[in-house]
C-alpha positions as CSV (number, residue, x, y, z in Angstrom):
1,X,33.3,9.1,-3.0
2,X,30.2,8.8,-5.4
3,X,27.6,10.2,-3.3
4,X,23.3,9.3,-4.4
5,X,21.7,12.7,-5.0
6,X,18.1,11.1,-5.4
7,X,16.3,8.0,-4.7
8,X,12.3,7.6,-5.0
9,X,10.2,4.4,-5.4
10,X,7.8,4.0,-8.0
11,X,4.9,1.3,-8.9
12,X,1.8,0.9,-10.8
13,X,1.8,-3.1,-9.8
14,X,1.3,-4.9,-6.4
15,X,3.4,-7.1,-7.7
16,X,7.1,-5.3,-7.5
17,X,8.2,-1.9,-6.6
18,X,10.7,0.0,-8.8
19,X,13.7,2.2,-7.0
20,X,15.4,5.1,-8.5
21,X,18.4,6.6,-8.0
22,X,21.1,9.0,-9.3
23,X,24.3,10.4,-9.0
24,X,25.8,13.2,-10.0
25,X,28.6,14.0,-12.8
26,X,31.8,12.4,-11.4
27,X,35.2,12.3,-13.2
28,X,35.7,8.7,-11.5
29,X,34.9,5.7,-12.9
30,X,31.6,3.7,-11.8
31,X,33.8,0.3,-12.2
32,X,35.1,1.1,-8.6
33,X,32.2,1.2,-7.0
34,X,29.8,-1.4,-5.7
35,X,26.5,-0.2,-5.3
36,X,23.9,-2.4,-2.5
37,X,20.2,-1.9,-2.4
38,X,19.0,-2.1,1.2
39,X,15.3,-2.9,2.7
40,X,13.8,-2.9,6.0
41,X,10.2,-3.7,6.6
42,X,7.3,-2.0,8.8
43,X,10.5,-0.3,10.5
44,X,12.1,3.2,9.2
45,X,14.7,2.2,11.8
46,X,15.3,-1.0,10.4
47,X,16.6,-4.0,10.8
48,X,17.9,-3.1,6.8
49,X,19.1,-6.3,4.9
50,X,21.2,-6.1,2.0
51,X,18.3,-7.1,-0.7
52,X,20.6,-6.1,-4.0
53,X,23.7,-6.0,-5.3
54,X,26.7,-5.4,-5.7
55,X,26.1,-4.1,-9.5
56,X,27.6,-0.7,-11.0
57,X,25.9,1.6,-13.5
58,X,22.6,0.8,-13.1
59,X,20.4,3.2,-11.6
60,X,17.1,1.2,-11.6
61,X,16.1,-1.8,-9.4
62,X,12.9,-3.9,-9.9
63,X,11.9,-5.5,-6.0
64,X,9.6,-8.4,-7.3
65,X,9.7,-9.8,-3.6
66,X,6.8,-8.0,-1.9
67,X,3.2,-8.0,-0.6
68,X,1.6,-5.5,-0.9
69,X,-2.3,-7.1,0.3
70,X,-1.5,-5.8,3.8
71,X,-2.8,-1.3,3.3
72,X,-0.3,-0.2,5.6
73,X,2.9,-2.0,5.4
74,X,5.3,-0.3,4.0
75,X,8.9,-1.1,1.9
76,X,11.4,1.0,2.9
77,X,15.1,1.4,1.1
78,X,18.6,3.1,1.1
79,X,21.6,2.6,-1.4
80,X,24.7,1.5,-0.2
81,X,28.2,2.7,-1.8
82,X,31.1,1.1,-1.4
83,X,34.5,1.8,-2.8
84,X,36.1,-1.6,-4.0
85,X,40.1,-0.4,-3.3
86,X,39.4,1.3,0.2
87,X,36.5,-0.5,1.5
88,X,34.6,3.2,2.1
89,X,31.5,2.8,2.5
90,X,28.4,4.7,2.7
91,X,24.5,4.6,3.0
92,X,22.0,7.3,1.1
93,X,18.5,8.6,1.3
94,X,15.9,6.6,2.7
95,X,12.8,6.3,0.9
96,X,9.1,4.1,0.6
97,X,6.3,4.8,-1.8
98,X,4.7,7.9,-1.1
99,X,3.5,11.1,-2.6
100,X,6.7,13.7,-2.4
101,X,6.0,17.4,-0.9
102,X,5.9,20.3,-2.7
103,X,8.6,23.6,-1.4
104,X,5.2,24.5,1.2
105,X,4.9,21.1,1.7
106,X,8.5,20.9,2.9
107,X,8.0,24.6,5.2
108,X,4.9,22.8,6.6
109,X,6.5,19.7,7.5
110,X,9.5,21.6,8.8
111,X,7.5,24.1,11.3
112,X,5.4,21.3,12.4
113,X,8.5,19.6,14.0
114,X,9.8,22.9,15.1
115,X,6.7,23.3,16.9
116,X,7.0,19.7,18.9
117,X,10.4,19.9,19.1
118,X,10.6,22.9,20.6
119,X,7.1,24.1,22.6
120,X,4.3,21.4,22.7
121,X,6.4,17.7,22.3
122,X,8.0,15.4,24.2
123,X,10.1,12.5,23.0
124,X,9.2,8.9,23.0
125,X,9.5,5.6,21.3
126,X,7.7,4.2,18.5
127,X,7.7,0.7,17.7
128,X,6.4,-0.3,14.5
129,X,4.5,-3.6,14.6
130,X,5.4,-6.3,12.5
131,X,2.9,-7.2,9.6
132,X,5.3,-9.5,7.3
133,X,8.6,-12.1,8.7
134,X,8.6,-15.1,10.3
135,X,5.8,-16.6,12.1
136,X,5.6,-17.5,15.7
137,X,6.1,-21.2,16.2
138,X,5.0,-20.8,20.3
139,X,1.3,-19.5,19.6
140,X,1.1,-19.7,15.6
141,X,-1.8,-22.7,14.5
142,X,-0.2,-24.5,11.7
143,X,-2.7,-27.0,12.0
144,X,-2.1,-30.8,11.4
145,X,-0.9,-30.8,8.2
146,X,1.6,-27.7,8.4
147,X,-1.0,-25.6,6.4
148,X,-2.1,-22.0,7.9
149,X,-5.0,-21.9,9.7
150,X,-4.6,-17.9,10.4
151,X,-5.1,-17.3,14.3
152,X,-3.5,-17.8,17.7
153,X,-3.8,-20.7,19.7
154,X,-3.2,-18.1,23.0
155,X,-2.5,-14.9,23.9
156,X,0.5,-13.2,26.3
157,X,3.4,-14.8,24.1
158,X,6.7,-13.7,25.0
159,X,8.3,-14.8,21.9
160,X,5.9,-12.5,19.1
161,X,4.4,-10.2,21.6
162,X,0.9,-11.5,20.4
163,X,1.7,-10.1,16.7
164,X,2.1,-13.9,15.2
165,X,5.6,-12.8,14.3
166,X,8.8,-13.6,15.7
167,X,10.1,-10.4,17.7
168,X,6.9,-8.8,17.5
169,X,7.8,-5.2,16.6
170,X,10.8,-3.6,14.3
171,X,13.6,-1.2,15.4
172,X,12.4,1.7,18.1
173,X,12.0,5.1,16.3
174,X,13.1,8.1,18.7
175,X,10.4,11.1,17.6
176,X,8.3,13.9,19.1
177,X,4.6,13.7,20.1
178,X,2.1,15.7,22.0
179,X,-0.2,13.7,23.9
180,X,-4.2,15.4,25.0
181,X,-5.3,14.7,28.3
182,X,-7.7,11.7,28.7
183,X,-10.3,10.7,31.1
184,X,-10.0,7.9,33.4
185,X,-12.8,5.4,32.4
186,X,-13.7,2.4,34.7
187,X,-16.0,-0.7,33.2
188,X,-17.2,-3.4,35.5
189,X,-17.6,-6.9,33.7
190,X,-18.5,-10.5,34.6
191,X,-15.1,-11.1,35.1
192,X,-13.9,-7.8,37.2
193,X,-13.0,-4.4,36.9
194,X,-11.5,-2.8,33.8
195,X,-9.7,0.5,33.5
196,X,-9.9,2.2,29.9
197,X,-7.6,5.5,29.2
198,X,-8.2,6.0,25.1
199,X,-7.5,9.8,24.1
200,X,-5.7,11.5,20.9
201,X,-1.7,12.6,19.9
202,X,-0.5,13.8,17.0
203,X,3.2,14.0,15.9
204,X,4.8,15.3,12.3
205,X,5.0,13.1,8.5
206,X,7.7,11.5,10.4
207,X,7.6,9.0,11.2
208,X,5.1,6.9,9.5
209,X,2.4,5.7,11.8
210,X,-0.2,2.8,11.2
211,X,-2.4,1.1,13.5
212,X,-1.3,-1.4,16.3
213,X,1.9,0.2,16.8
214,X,3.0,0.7,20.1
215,X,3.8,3.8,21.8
216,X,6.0,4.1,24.9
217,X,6.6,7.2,27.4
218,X,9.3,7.5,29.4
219,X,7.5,7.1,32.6
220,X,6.5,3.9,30.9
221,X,3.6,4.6,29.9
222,X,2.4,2.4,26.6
223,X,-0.2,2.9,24.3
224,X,-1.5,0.9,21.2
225,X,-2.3,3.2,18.0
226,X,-6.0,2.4,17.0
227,X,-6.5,5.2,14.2
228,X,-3.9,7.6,11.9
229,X,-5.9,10.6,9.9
230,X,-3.3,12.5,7.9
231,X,-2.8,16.6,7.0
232,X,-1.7,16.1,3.4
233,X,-0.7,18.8,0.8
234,X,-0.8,17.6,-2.9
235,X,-0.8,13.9,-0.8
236,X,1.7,14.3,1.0
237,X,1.5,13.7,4.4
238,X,2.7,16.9,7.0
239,X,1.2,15.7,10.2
240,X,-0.4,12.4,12.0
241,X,-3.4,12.7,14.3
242,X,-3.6,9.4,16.4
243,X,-6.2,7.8,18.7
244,X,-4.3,5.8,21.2
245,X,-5.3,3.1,23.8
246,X,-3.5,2.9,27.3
247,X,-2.6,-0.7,27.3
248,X,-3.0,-2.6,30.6
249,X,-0.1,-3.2,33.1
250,X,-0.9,-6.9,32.5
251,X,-0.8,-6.8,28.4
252,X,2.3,-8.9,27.2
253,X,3.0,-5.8,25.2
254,X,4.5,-4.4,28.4
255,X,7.4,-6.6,28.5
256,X,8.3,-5.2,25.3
257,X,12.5,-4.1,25.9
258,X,13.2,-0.5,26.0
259,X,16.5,1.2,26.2
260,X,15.2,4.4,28.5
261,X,18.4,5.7,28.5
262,X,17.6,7.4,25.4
263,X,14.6,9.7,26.6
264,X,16.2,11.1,29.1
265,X,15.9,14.4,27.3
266,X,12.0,13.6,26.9
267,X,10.5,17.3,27.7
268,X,11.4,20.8,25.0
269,X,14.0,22.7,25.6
270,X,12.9,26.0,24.3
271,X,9.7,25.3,27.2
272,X,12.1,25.9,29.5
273,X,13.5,28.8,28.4
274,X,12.4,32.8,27.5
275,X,10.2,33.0,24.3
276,X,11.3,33.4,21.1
277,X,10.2,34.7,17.8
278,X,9.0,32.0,14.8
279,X,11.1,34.7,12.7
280,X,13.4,33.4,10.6
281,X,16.0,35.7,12.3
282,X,15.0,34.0,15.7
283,X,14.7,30.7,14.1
284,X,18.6,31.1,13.3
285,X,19.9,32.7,16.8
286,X,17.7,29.8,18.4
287,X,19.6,27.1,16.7
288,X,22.8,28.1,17.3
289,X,22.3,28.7,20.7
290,X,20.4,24.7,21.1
291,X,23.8,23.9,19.1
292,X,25.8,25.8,22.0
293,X,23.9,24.1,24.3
């Protein structure tokens, strides 16, 4: 099986972005292969749609169909092989435009997860909000004659989850994040009482954050991203400091399906154990014994 041994996206335009890919020396012939170029938008975890192919020996594709206006949407891609006799297929790398890391870069990123994996995180959900799709025909204004007017006609909409797009948010992402604690606030207005809870996380490079994404706890606790300030090195990005907002129990966002099933892991494990070295001897007994485990 042909296997992709690098992929990267490229573009001097906001017009199209350009992938890359290769493959390495192989004895088989490229005539029984069908390569796919797949996209997902906003969400690392998809959905991915088939955007290319098949084709075979080419190892460049030109994606003319984006919008790149909007800072902090992003394009993201994998390339899909599949063997025409036995149907074998597989999916490589996973790539949007962004500055690659350095070898430090890499160590950086690595012990910053190790870190929140292991000591100071806790799992949750992240769900990327929806900048680009189909627009919500329940609150959407279209005005009279079809054309966009650009705002809501109300809020709490079930069907977009007050995005303007259908479905409101991509694909859940399962990652680790330390959360500060925050002051309880309380406001009194014209029309009541308001409780504000606003404080700061931080997680790893991965995965991309931007602002109004939605966080979610596993005691159900939600929070709406407000700002993302990056560590880079050489631009690349090796760890996200957030400022959240606790959203109301009433916000529409709450409604918002989650499969809690999958944090019920959500604390470290290594927190819960005897200390360890960083060492890179300790690093390796530590691993195999979390594999053990």
């Amino acid at each position: 099986m042909i296997s992709i041994t690098k992929l990267d996206v490229r573009s001097y335009d906001l017009d199209h972005l350009d992938i890359f890919w290769e493959i390495p020396e192989v004895s088989e012939s490229l005539e029984d292969y069908d390569f796919f170029v797949l996209r997902s938008i906003d969400g690392v975890a998809g959905p991915y749609r088939v955007l290319a192919g098949p084709f075979y020996n080419t190892f460049v594709f030109r994606d003319v169909d984006v919008h790149r206006l909007n800072k902090w949407r992003q394009y993201y891609y994998k390339i899909r092989v599949v063997h025409r006799a036995s149907q074998k297929t597989q999916e490589f790398g996973l790539q949007w435009l962004r500055a690659q890391p350095d070898l430090l870069g890499m160590e950086f990123q690595r012990r910053e997860l190790l870190l929140l994996r292991e000591f100071s995180g806790r799992v949750a959900f992240l769900f990327p909000v929806l900048t680009f799709g189909e627009r919500c025909g329940h609150c959407w204004d279209l005005g009279p004659k079809y054309n966009t007017i650009g705002r809501s006609k109300h809020q709490n909409c079930a069907t977009c989850f007050d995005t303007t797009f259908v479905g409101g948010f991509a694909s859940p992402i399962r990652f680790y994040l330390q959360i500060d604690p925050s002051p309880k606030a309380v406001q009194r207005t014209d029309l009541g009482e308001e409780q504000f809870n606003h404080t700061t996380a931080r997680t790893t490079s991965f995965p991309p954050v931007k602002p109004k994404d939605i966080i979610v706890e596993a005691e159900n606790r939600r929070w709406l991203v407000n700002d993302v300030a990056s560590t880079e090195k050489l631009r690349s990005t090796v760890r996200q400091e957030l400022k959240i907002f606790e959203l109301p129990r009433d916000d529409i966002k709450m409604k918002v399906p989650v499969d809690f099933d999958l944090l019920a892991e959500h604390s470290p494990r290594r927190a819960f154990s005897r200390p360890m070295s960083l060492q890179a001897e300790g690093l390796d007994s530590v691993g195999d014994t979390l594999e053990g485990t």
